[in-house]
N, C-alpha and C positions, 0 to 999 in steps of 0.2 A: 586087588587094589585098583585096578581098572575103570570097574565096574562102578567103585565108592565116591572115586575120583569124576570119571567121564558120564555116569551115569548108560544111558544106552547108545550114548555118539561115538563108542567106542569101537565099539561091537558094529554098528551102522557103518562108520568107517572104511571097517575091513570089506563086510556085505558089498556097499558099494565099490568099492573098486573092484571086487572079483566081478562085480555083472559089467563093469565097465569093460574088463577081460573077454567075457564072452560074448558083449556088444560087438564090441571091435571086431573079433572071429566072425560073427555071422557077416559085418561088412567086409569082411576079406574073403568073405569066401558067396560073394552075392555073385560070383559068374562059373560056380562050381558045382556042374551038373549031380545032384541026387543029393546036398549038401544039405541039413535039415537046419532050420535057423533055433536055436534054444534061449533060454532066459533063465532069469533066477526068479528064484518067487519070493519075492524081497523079505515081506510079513512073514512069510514062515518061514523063512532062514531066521530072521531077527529074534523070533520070537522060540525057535530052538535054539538058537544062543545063549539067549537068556533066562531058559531054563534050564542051563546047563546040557541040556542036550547034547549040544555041540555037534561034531561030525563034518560033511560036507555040506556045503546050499544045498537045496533042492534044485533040478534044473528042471524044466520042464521044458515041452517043444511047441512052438508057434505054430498055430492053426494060421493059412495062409489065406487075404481076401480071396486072391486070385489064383491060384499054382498056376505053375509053369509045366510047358511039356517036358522038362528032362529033370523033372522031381527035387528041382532045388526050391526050398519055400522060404528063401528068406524075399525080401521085401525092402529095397533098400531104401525109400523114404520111410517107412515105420520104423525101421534100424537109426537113421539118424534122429530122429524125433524121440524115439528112446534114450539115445545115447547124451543128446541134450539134456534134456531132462535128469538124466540121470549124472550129468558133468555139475549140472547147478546144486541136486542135491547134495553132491560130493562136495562141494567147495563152502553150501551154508555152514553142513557137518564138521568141517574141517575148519572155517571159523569158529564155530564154537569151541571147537576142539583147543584151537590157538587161544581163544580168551579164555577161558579156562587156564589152560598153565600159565597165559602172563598175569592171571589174577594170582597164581599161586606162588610165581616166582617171584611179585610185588609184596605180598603176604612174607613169605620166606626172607627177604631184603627189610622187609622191617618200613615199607613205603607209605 
């Protein structure tokens, strides 16, 4: 019902805020030596979702411009710059999301 209702903002939804999870993580752990920084692979999560796939994201690991000598690759301005980015995708999705139901709730109320 989801699916018929939300179309693929649903499912987008969810994706985004687990990468939003694991954004967060690699900036908490940007001073923790041997710490590998990871991501979600958005498009292929999305799109094993919606093929029923399901399962977990995929994560994969960040290749680092620069490594550090004690093996932690995260990057904490490309961490924020992601995490941007991916706070505004969350918030278009999640408008959509809202007009969507208040269109259905207007519909349902007879408006």
């Amino acid at each position: 019902m989801n699916e018929r209702l939300f179309g693929i903002h649903g499912a987008a939804l969810t994706l985004r805020s687990e990468r939003m999870g694991v954004i967060a993580s690699n900036i908490a752990n940007a001073a923790t030596p041997g710490f590998k920084a990871r991501d979600i692979d958005f498009n292929a999560a999305l799109d094993a979702r919606l093929s029923r796939q399901g399962g977990e994201a995929r994560m994969v690991y960040r290749r680092p411009t620069m490594p550090s000598l004690d093996g932690n690759t995260v990057e904490l301005g490309r961490e924020q710059v992601a995490f941007a980015e991916n706070a505004v995708a969350y918030s278009a999705t999640l408008a959509f999301v809202q007009g969507r139901v208040s269109t259905i709730t207007r519909a349902l109320k007879g408006e």
